[in-house]
N, C-alpha and C positions, 0 to 999 in steps of 0.2 A: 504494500500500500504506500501512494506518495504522497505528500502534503502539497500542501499550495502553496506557493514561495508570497513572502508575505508581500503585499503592495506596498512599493515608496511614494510618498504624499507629493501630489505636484505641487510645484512653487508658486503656482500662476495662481490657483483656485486658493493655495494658503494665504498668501498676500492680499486675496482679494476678502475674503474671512477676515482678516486682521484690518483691512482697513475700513470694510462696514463695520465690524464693532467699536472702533473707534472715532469711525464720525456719528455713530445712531441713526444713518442713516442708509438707502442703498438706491442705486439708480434704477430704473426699469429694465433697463439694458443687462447690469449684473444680477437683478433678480430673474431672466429670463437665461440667461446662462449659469447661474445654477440647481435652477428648474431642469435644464437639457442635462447639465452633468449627473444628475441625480436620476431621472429618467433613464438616459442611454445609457446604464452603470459603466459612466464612465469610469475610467482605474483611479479610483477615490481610496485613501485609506478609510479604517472605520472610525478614526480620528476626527478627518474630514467630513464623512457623512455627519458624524453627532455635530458634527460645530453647523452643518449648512441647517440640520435639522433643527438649530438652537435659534438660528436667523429667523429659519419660515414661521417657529414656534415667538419670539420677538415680534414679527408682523404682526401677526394675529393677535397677539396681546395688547399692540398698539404700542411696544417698547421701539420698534422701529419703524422708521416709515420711508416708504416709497418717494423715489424723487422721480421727476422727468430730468 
């Protein structure tokens, strides 16, 4: 039996993570990409997933907001 070699966290999707939480807020544009990342299981760590899934869960609560 083999294991799955573990996923390395892209840089581009981490950066992008670190800078909506640190403005409180997120473009339309990077909430629609990482909607697609999340969908088309892009090669996300599961690091990555909990942090996008901590954003979508912020929208929703009204912690962060949507910019044009």
């Amino acid at each position: 039996m083999t294991k799955a070699a573990p996923r390395k966290s892209n840089l581009a999707v981490k950066q992008m993570i670190e800078q909506i939480f640190s403005a409180k807020q997120i473009s339309r544009q990077d909430h629609l990409k990482l909607i697609s990342a999340v969908l088309s299981d892009y090669d996300l760590t599961d690091e990555d997933r909990r942090q996008i899934n901590r954003i979508f869960d912020y929208i929703q609560a009204g912690r962060l907001k949507i910019v044009d």
